[in-house]
C-alpha positions, 0 to 999 in steps of 0.5 A: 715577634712579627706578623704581617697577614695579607699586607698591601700597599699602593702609591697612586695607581701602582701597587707595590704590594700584593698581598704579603704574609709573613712571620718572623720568630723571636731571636731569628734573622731574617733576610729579604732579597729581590729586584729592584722595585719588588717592594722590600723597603716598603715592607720593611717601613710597614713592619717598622711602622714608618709607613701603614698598609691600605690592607691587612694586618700587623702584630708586633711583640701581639700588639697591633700598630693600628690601636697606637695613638700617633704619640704612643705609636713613636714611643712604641717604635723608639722602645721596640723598634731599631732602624739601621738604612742603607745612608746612615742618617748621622745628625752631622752636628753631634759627635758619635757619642751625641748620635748614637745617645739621642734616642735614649733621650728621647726615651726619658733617659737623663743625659748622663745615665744616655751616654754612658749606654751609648758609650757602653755600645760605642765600646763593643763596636770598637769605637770609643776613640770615635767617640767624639768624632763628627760623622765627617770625619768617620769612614764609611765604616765607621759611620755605619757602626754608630748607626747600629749603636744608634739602633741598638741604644734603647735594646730593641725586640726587632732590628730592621736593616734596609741594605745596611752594607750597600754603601761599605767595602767588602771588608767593612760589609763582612763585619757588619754581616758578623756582627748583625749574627754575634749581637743576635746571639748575645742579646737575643734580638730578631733581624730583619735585613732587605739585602742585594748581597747574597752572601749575607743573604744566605747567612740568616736562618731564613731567606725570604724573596720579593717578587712583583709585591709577593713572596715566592 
C-alpha cells in the first residue's frame, strides 16, 4: 500500500529525517512511536503527500505523488488518503453531518447522495443524534468521532492518524483505538498512527520507532 525509499527532509539547516524506509501492507495498521521532535509528523505529512521530501521515493496504491499535477495530487489525496490529527479541525460553522459531508462534495458527490454517506458514518459511530450539532457543543470525544467519519466518508486505502487520542480521556481514547482495529477489519483499510500512548502502540500488527530522523 505504501512505500517510502530512502525519504529525507530538512527545514533550513535542521534535518529531520535522515533517510527513512519504510513499508506498509494493504490491510495492516501500523503504529509509529518516538520522542518528541524525531521526525513522525513530518513522515506522516510526506506519506499523506501534505508535504514533500528534498529526497527519495514514495509509492502509494504503485503511483508516484511526484507524477501528480497539483490538482491531480489534491484529488488523489481526497479519494485515497484520509487524515485524522491530533485537533480535530472541525469547520466550527457546519453541524457534524455538514463535516463530516464536506469532502465527498468535494469529491463531485450531489449533496444528497454526501450526506446520507455521512449519515451512514455518523450512525456506525454511534452519532446520529449529533448530527446536527456544531462541533461546540460536542465533547472532545465526540468531536474526535466526526473527525474519522470525516476521514473515512470518501472510503479511503490509507488512514493516517497523527496522535488521534492526544487529546481524549482514557475511556474515549481506548474506543477510538477499538474502533481504528474493528473499521480495518470491516473495510480493509491500511493504518498508520503516530502515537505516545503505548498501549495503542503495542496493539497494531507492527510498531515502528522514530529516532533522530531514523528508524531503528
Amino acid at each position: 500500500m505504501i512505500k517510502a525509499g530512502n525519504i529525507h527532509k530538512a527545514y533550513g539547516s535542521l534535518q529531520v529525517l535522515k533517510g527513512i524506509n519504510l513499508t506498509v501492507e494493504e490491510g495492516e495498521i501500523v503504529s509509529v512511536i518516538g520522542a518528541s521532535g524525531a521526525g513522525k509528523s513530518t513522515l506522516l505529512h510526506i506519506l499523506g503527500t501534505l508535504d514533500k521530501p528534498d529526497k527519495g521515493s514514495l509509492l502509494i496504491r504503485g503511483m508516484s505523488p511526484e507524477d501528480l499535477s497539483e490538482k491531480k495530487l489534491a484529488r488523489f489525496r481526497n479519494t485515497h488518503i484520509g487524515f485524522v490529527f491530533q485537533f480535530h479541525y472541525l469547520l466550527p460553522e457546519f453541524t457534524a453531518l455538514e463535516n463530516v459531508a464536506i469532502p465527498a462534495m468535494i469529491s463531485g458527490k450531489p449533496r444528497k447522495q454526501a450526506e446520507a454517506a455521512a449519515m451512514k458514518l455518523l450512525e456506525r459511530l454511534e452519532l446520529p443524534d449529533r448530527a446536527d450539532h456544531k462541533p461546540e457543543a460536542l465533547s472532545g470525544g465526540e468531536q474526535q468521532r466526526v473527525a474519522v467519519a470525516r476521514a473515512l466518508i470518501n472510503n479511503p486505502a490509507v488512514v493516517l492518524a497523527d496522535e488521534p487520542s492526544g487529546n481524549l480521556d482514557s475511556v474515549a481514547a481506548k474506543n477510538l483505538h477499538r474502533l481504528f482495529f474493528e473499521l480495518r477489519d470491516e473495510r480493509k483499510q491500511t493504518f498508520v498512527i503516530v502515537t505516545h500512548n503505548m498501549e495503542l502502540a503495542e496493539m497494531a500488527n507492527r510498531m515502528v520507532s522514530i529516532k533522530d530522523g531514523l528508524i531503528i
